[in-house]
Structure formats: structure tokens, C-alpha cells
Phi, psi and omega in degrees: 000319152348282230290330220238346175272296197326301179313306200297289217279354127099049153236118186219053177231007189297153166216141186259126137220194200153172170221141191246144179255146164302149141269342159335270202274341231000042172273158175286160185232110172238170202098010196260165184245163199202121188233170138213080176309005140319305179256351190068025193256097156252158168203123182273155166282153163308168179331315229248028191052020166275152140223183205184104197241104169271174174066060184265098195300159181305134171180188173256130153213156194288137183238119162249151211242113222213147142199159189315314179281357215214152156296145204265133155261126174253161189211144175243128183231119167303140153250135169233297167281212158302142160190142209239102196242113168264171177220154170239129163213145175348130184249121145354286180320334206225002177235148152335109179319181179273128186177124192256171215273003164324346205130012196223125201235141172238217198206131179262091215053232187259025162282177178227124147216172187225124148240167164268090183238190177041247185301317188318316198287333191287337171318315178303337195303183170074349171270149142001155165261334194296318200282332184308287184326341144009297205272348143000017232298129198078017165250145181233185162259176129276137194210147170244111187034186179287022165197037171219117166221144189228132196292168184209107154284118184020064155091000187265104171256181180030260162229063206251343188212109164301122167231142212226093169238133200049065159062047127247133226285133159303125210194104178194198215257065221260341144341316203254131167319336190235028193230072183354113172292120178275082199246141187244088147332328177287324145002259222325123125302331196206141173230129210221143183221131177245133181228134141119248198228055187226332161290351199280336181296342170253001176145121218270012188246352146317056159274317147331305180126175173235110144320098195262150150275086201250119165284220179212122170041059188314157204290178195220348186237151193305149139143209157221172202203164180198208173161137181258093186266145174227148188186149178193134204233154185285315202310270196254021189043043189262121159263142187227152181217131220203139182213154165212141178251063213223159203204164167203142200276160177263006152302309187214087193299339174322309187263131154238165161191168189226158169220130191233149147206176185213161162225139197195129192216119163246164190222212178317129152255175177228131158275200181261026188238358199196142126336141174241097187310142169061091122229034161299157149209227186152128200226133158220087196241165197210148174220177187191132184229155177223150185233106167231144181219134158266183171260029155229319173243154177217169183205137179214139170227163184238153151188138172233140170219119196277131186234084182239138159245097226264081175330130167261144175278142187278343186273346217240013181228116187229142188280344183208164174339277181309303165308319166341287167303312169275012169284337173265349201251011175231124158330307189265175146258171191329154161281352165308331196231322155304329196268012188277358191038192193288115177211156154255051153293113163289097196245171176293136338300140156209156182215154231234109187228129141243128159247143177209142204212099204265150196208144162227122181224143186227119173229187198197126197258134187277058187072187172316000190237352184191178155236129185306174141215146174209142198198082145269148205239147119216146189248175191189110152266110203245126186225119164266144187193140183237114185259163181320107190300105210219012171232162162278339181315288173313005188296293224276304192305112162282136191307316211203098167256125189232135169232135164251098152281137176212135182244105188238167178224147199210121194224151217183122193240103177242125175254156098239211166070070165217090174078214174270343178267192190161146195186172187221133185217164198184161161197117148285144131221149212210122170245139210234132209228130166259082183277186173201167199189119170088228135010093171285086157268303170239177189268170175279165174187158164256142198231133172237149159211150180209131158223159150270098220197139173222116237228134181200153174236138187211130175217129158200122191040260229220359164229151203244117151239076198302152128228145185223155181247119167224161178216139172240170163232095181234122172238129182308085225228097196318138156210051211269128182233344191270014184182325211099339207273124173269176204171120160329146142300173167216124181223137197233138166210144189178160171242190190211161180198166170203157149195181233189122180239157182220105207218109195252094164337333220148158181314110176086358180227129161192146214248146176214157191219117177258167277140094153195154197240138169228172196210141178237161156281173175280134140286156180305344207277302171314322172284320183223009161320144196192072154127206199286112143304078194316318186273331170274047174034027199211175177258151169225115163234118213289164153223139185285004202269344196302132187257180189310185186231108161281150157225160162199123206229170170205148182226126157222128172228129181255141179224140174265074220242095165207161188051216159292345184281151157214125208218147160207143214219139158210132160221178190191139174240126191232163185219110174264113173255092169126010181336150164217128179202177183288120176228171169268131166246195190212150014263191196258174200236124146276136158235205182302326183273005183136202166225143199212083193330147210251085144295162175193136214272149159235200182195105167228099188312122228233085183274096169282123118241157192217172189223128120272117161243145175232087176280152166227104187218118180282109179295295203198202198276340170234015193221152146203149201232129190225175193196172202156120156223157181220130220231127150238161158228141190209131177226146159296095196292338174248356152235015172057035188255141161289183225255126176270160188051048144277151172288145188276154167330133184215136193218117179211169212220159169193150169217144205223138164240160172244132170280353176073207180253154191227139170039249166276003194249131195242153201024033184268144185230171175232115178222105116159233275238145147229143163311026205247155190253157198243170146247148209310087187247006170261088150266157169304153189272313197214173169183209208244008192262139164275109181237128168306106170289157180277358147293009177094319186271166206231106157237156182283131190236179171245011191235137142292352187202092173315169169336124144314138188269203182304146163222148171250136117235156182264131172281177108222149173225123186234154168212151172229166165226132185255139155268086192281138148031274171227041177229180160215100167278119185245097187294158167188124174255149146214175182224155211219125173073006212308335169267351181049077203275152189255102164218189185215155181236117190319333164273041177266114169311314179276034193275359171275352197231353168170167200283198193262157201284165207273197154313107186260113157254143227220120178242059194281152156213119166289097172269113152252135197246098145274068200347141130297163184242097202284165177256000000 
């Protein structure tokens, strides 16, 4: 309305300039286009990214920003006066394409990644990053009872698969199966899994992939904007509550910032026969970002800081042997523990992580051809873990306290506009500091680490071809002060390469091929761990003799994106010299604390492959219908058995209507979803633990518990947007299990002691909070 009294009242003399920027490169961008489709006003920039639009009326108007390379930005702006504005927008090149989690995967140079953004990510709130990553194809979890999950990459977990969150590597006591990443999802703008030869740049032990945790932009145009998450669950009645706050000054348009924190309280979850005594949880977390940038140099700081306290379900810490056993060998558990009904009461066992993780980057454009980047970090990890309380001593005390320090540095040279090429050369290092207190599981120790590393690119017309080189160093160093238990030192030194071709055949078709061999050390955790892990319930014993993980892999992918269609085919093959993984012996050890089935590392060479598929096919303006499954095989190359803990066949379907829009309500749809999971039946063939068959009889297993069986289950999800006045409110319901299924899922630790949580309805709502502006 602004836009249309100035035309009556004839000041229509204002004049908009500016310059539009990589946010990358913080190079000018010409060729960029500049609109305010209010007025019908466009203008592309000069060589130098300038532009420059007169006879502009006083008003509010959405101004949008577009270029061939880049992601399109829209920015809402008063004109009262003159105004000289810049904008930065996404560079393609240099960021993870845009891609929603249907099944549609692009490529970062020759890498394959996939993400989760816009509606999809918000369909999600209120859950896990483990649990978001999911919707992936080819990411499953690892699960501990009903609220610790950790991503698994094509059959690969913990610290085999790097997360990066807002481009520092994540470094917490990320060894334990149950040990959750601690990351606050709402962070997040984009949650992004990265594959092939673009990973070597984060870390040559990224034989799984990387997960990235990317916010989004602090903000560019003067004022402030926020937005408010709401989320609530049936199940176990967990509510999450969530704000963002972010601003940029009208003084000095240069500095933004932001402030997020989220709360989140769950209580009992139920399966559909039961209560799960003590699996409640509670989270309080919070970040604050600072911005300040020019179009050649910037400085940015981060901090986050993570709070979560985490239930172990109570059925699974058993005071002797015989109950154990026969706690595993039964459908239910006990009635003591079925019977506890609903509390967000928390009791022993449980365990209490703090993180906090500070980041400073300064970058600088080395003239027309690259940008310095220098980016230091640090976190502090606090890990508590409490057992079933069976002393008076032990009331106040947690069994097992771990403090993690860690200080890294990162100095990253990125060039282009050379020729057809453009790369990234970098040397990362890192020191790393461990304690312990009370309870001896692994030992204190200090950790160094230094890499190196170069990534370079060549494109030309329809072909992409990437390779990368790193050399790491990483050492172990005893610093046991703690028991009297002496421990080697350790010292790794190795390299790692890739590469990577891109080849777009045709309109909508393209091909990709990755190459590459990496390599990991044994963690501390694999060498000298010696006795109860409490949150997964079980004993763990390490071995020193374990030497590195060779991999060497090849990945292919066609991906089909024309017409109605979107189709993308991957399958990928790796040879692992030197796995190192968890197997069960028997029997299982009592101690002070209970009795607890019994692991112990091994070490074997592992010939892995898999198939990911994802379709996409559009019935009409209102219908589409999508599907995805992901297949591992993983075998034991010198005794030809298969592989214990891989994920089982997973298949899954959706048909989504969009109902359009009606009067304020916009964009709502409906899908949905059916599951099914296969069950696990390439386990080792025999072993040495005695399991009750249901017939009574005794066979020798490689499990304390066989394979679960197949399971379906049906989903849904529906969203609107309601449009109020100056807001877009966005609802999004969904439900889970919806039939209320009775299963248990084989990578669930806890899949010997209860089933899987029962029917879940699910309630988000996105408020975004935008001053009006007056005109």
C-alpha cells in the first residue's frame, strides 16, 4: 500500500544501489539480476557487481536477487530515503546444492550429497539429529532404547561418520554406541550427508561420510526478524520449545547476529503393550553468532552450548546372571517394570552430557583469485553416566565422569577463476585432552592431531572431474594418573586420496563415479576399554593389539531429474582391511553393578556393498508419489560369515496430495507413508553363546538374542500455512507407527529387553516473528 500513496503523491525519486557478492568468494558477481516485482523494475550487474535503479517510490518491497550460479534470495526492504545496499548470495559451487529429501541427490563438484531443508527439515522438528537423518536413503540409526540415536551410513557409524556442525569437526566422546550427537537440530538451517571425493577436506577417517550441520546466513538487511518452534508428542509427552532472534545493524550494515536456545522435556515412552520405566529425557540448549563482513574480509564468532539428561530404561541394568538371561529370552519385561506407568520423573541409570563448542573464523580474498580462511575452535565435553544405585556411597556421585577438551585450528585457501580450474589446500590441526573420575573405562590420554590436504577441480562443458590428496598424523599419547594402568603410547601416520568424475549426458541425466582409499586409527575406546558401559548395558573389552582401517571404495550414481520424473540408482563397493567392530562372547559378567552381556573388539577384513534407490514421479498438480530402499551387505573375507550389526533391507513408499490453497490457508497437503523393514537374516551362522529356541531347545548362536522379525509400519504427515495479516504460520502434523505395531528393531542395543515405542502423534508450529515496518 506504501508503494501505490507515493505514486499518487509523485515521490517516486528515491534511488536503490548496491553491490551483489559471493558469500563465499566474497567476489562481486556480475550478471546478477536484481528485481522488485511490485514495481516491475529489473536490472542485471555490471562486470564489478554493481548496480544502480532510480525513480524508486517510497514503500515496503520484496526485492529479489538471482544468479546462474547461485541461490535466489528475496530481502524485504523500506525505501523511505536513498538506498545503498548489498547483498550476498549462495554460491552453487561452493555450497551443497538445494535438494529435498524425496530422493534427490545432486553433487558437490563430484561428490554425492543429499539434503534436508525448507518444509522437509521443518516436518522434523522436535526430533534427534539421528532421528532427522533418517529420511535419507541410505542413512539408518544406531538406537539405544527410545531417545538416543546416532546416524549409520551405508552400515557405518560412530567414528567412521564425521558431523561437522556449522563447519567444525565435532569432538565429544562420540566412540559409544549410545552416545548421541550433541547437537541442538533447531542450529540447523540444512542437515546435509556428504559422499565421495569432497570429504577428504574434513578428515581422511570419513570412510562412512559427513554429515553436515550448516545454519543459515546471518542476516544482511538492516532491522531484526526471528521465528518461534513449538513441537509436542502423544507418546511419551515430550514438548520442545524453540526461538530465534537475529538482527543486523542499520548503522553498520556490515554486523548481524543472532541468538537461538531450544527446551525440550519428555517423559516415559510406551510401547504398545507397556510403559518403558526411566526413558524419559531433558534438554537445554542455546547458541549466539556474531557477524561482521566487508566485500574482501569478515570475522565471525559462534557458541553453542548443549545440555541434555538422558534415561536408560531400567529393565535393561539386572541384578544376576539367570535373570538376565532370562530377561532376554522374554518377550516383556518383568512386571516391576512394565507396570510403572507414565512420570517425566528421571531415576538411576542415566546419563547427563554437556557441550560447548566456540568458533572463531577471519577470512580475507587473496586478490581476484582465492580466500584465506583461518578458523579457530573450541569444545568441552562433560559426560556423566549414573548407575542403578546399589551403595549409599554412590548416591551424590556418577560411576564414570569423562571431561573432553579439544583445540583445533584450521587455515583453508580456497582458489578460483583459473582457467577451468578451482580447489581448496588447507592444514588442520588439533589437541586433544581426556580425563576420567570414579570408574575406570578407558584411560586419560592426550591426542595430537595434523592434516593436510588438497582438493582441486576441472570442469569443462558437461565434464566434472575432482581429486583429492591428504596426509594425517594422529598421536596417542598415555597420560594415566588415574588407577596406576600403564598404556602405550600410539603413533598413525598415513594417507588418504580420492577422485571423482561428473558427467551430464543429457538434459536431466547424470553420471557419477567416485574412487577412493582412506584410512582410520583404533580409538581408545577399541584398545583399552575393560568393563561396563553402562548406557548400552553391556561389558566392553578393548584390544591393544588393533592397528589402523584401511578402506578403499568406488561409488556410482545416475541420477534421472526430467520431466515428471526424478529417479537417482547408487550402489557403492568398499574392502575394509582391518574392521574393527563389536561382537558378543559369552558368558555374560556379573559384577558389583549387575550382570550384563559381554562384548569384545575384534578386527577383520570386510568386503561391503549396497544399492540406494530413490523415485520421484508427479501424477498431476496434486498428486506425487515417491518411494526409496537401501540394501547393505557386509561379509567377513576370511571366514566368509556375514557381518554382525548391519542394517537389514528397508523399503519405503508415500503418495502426497496437495489440497492447494483455500481462502488463508495455503499450501496444505497430506501423505501418506508405508515402512517395511526386512529381517536380519545375514548374521553369523553359529557361535559360541547358548539361546532358548521357542520350542525349548538350545542352539549355539553368535547373539544373545537372534534377528528380530520383518516388520510394516504406517506413517503420516500433513501441513498448512495459515496467512494471517503479516505472518505465515505453519503447522505440520505427523504420526508414526500409526497402527501400533508391536517390533523390535535389530539395530536397537536395547532390542534384548523391549519392544519399540508404540503410536506417535506429532504437532509442530513455525511462528515467524517480523516487526512491521512502518511506511
Amino acid at each position: 500500500m506504501g508503494g501505490s500513496i507515493a505514486q499518487v503523491l509523485g515521490q517516486c525519486t528515491l534511488v536503490f544501489s548496491g553491490k551483489v557478492i559471493d558469500a563465499d568468494t566474497r567476489l562481486p558477481l556480475s550478471g546478477a539480476l536484481v528485481q522488485i516485482p511490485a514495481l516491475k523494475i529489473s536490472k542485471a550487474t555490471d562486470a564489478d557487481g554493481n548496480f544502480k535503479i532510480a525513480g524508486i517510490c517510497a514503500g515496503n518491497y520484496d526485492v529479489n536477487i538471482s544468479h546462474v550460479s547461485c541461490t535466489p534470495i528475496t530481502e524485504h526492504l523500506h525505501f523511505k530515503d536513498d538506498i545503498k545496499h548489498n547483498f550476498f548470495l549462495p554460491h552453487t559451487s561452493n555450497e551443497l546444492a538445494d535438494v529435498t529429501v524425496r530422493g534427490t541427490i545432486s553433487t558437490k563438484g563430484a561428490a554425492i550429497s543429499q539434503d534436508i531443508k525448507g518444509k522437509e527439515l521443518e516436518a522434523l522438528r522436535g526430533l534427534s539429529l539421528g532421528e532427522s537423518l533418517q529420511k535419507i536413503t541410505g542413512v539408518s540409526v544406531l538406537q539405544t532404547g527410545s531417545n538416543i540415536y546416532k546416524p549409520v551410513i551405508h552400515g557405518l557409524h560412530s567414528n567412521r561418520v564425521l558431523i561437522l556442525n556449522n563447519g567444525i569437526r565435532q569432538e565429544g566422546q562420540q566412540w559409544g554406541s549410545e552416545h548421541a550427537p550433541e547437537i541442538d537440530p533447531y542450529v540447523a538451517n540444512r542437515l546435509s550427508v556428504v559422499k565421495g571425493a569432497s570429504t577428504i577436506r574434513y578428515g581422511g577417517d570419513a570412510i562412512g561420510g559427513v554429515v553436515l550441520v550448516e545454519p543459515k546466513l546471518l542476516r544482511s538487511v538492516p532491522g531484526v526478524s526471528g521465528e518461534l518452534n513449538i513441537a509436542a508428542f502423544s507418546n511419551n509427552r515430550q514438548g520442545t520449545l524453540s526461538g530465534i532472534i537475529e538482527g543486523n545493524s542499520k548503522r553498520n550494515n556490515a554486523f548481524s547476529w543472532r541468538l537461538q536456545g531450544t527446551v525440550k522435556r519428555g517423559g516415559n515412552a510406551k510401547t504398545p503393550n507397556y510403559w518403558l520405566a526411566n526413558s524419559g529425557n531433558e534438554e537445554f540448549n542455546g547458541s549466539a553468532a556474531m557477524g561482521w563482513r566487508s566485500a574482501k574480509k569478515g570475522l565471525e564468532f559462534f557458541y553453542s552450548i548443549f545440555n541434555t539428561k538422558l534415561a536408560i530404561f531400567s529393565g535393561s541394568h539386572i541384578g544376576n546372571v539367570t535373570d538376565l538371561m532370562q530377561a532376554i529370552s522374554s518377550k516383556e519385561p518383568p512386571d516391576y517394570i512394565r507396570n510403572v506407568g507414565f512420570t517425566y520423573r528421571i531415576n538411576r541409570p542415566y546419563q547427563q552430557v554437556q557441550h560447548q563448542l566456540m568458533k572463531v573464523k577471519a577470512f580475507r580474498n587473496t586478490g581476484d583469485v582465492g580466500k584465506l580462511n583461518m578458523i579457530l575452535s573450541l569444545q568441552h565435553n562433560w559426560r556423566r553416566e549414573y548407575d542403578v544405585r546399589r551403595f549409599q556411597s554412590s548416591a551424590n556421585v556418577p560411576q564414570l565422569d569423562l571431561k573432553m577438551t579439544t583445540l583445533g585450528t584450521d587455515l583453508i585457501w580456497d582458489h578460483f577463476n583459473t582457467g577451468h580450474f578451482r580447489g581448496t589446500a588447507g592444514i588442520t590441526g588439533s589437541y586433544q585432552r581426556n580425563s576420567y573420575e570414579y570408574r575406570l573405562f578407558i584411560p586419560n590420554y592426550e591426542a595430537l592431531n595434523f592434516g593436510a590436504f588438497v582438493v582441486e577441480k576441472w570442469n569443462y562443458k558437461k565434464w566434472l572431474i575432482e581429486g583429492g590428496l591428504r596426509f594425517d598424523h594422529r598421536s596417542m599419547l598415555n597420560t594415566n594418573s588415574n588407577g596406576g594402568i600403564q598404556y602405550p603410547d600410539r603413533r598413525f601416520n598415513n594417507v588418504s586420496g580420492n577422485t571423482g568424475i561428473s558427467y551430464e549426458a543429457a538434459d536431466g541425466l547424470q553420471f557419477t563415479i567416485n574412487a577412493s582409499t582412506a584410512w582410520r586409527a583404533p580409538q581408545v575406546n577399541e584398545l583399552y576399554s575393560d568393563g561396563l558401559h553402562h548406557g548400552s548395558a553391556r561389558i566392553e573389552k578393548g584390544d591393544a593389539n588393533l592397528q589402523p582401517e584401511r578402506s578403499n571404495s568406488i561409488l556410482f550414481n545416475t541420477i534421472l531429474n526430467k520431466g515428471r520424473w526424478h529417479i537417482d540408482a547408487g550402489v557403492y563397493i568398499k574392502r575394509i582391511d582391518g574392521f574393527i567392530y563389536l561382537f558378543p562372547i559369552f558368558p555374560p559378567e556379573l559384577t558389583i553393578r549387575g550382570a550384563f552381556p559381554t562384548f569384545r573388539f575384534g578386527q577383520a577384513p570386510v568386503a561391503m556393498h549396497g544399492f540406494d534407490l530413490s523415485a520421484a514421479y508427479t501424477i498431476s498438480s496434486h498428486f506425487q508419489v515417491d518411494a526409496k530402499s537401501s540394501i547393505v551387505r557386509a561379509k567377513n573375507r576370511n571366514t566368509k560369515e556375514w557381518m554382525i550389526q548391519m542394517p537389514a533391507d528397508r523399503y519405503e513408499a508415500g503418495i502426497q496430495y496437495s489440497l492447494g490453497d483455500f481462502k488463508k490457508w495455503k499450501e496444505t497437503y497430506i501423505k501418506p507413508t508405508v515402512q517395511y523393514v526386512s529381517r536380519q537374516t545375514r548374521v553369523p551362522a553359529t557361535g559360541n553363546i547358548p539361546v532358548m529356541k521357542p520350542d525349548g531347545s538350545t542352539a549355539m548362536e553368535s547373539d544373545y538374542l537372534m534377528p528380530p522379525s520383518a516388520y510394516t509400519l504406517l506413517g503420516l504427515e500433513a501441513g498448512t500455512i495459515l496467512q494471517t495479516k503479516h505472518q505465515k504460520i505453519q503447522f505440520t502434523l505427523t504420526v508414526s507407527n500409526a497402527l501400533n505395531v508391536v517390533y523390535r528393531e535389530y539395530m536397537n542395543a536395547f532390542r534384548y529387553f523391549s519392544d519399540e515405542m508404540g503410536r506417535n502423534i506429532g504437532l509442530k508450529i513455525k511462528i515467524p516473528i517480523e516487526p512491521k515496518t512502518k511506511s
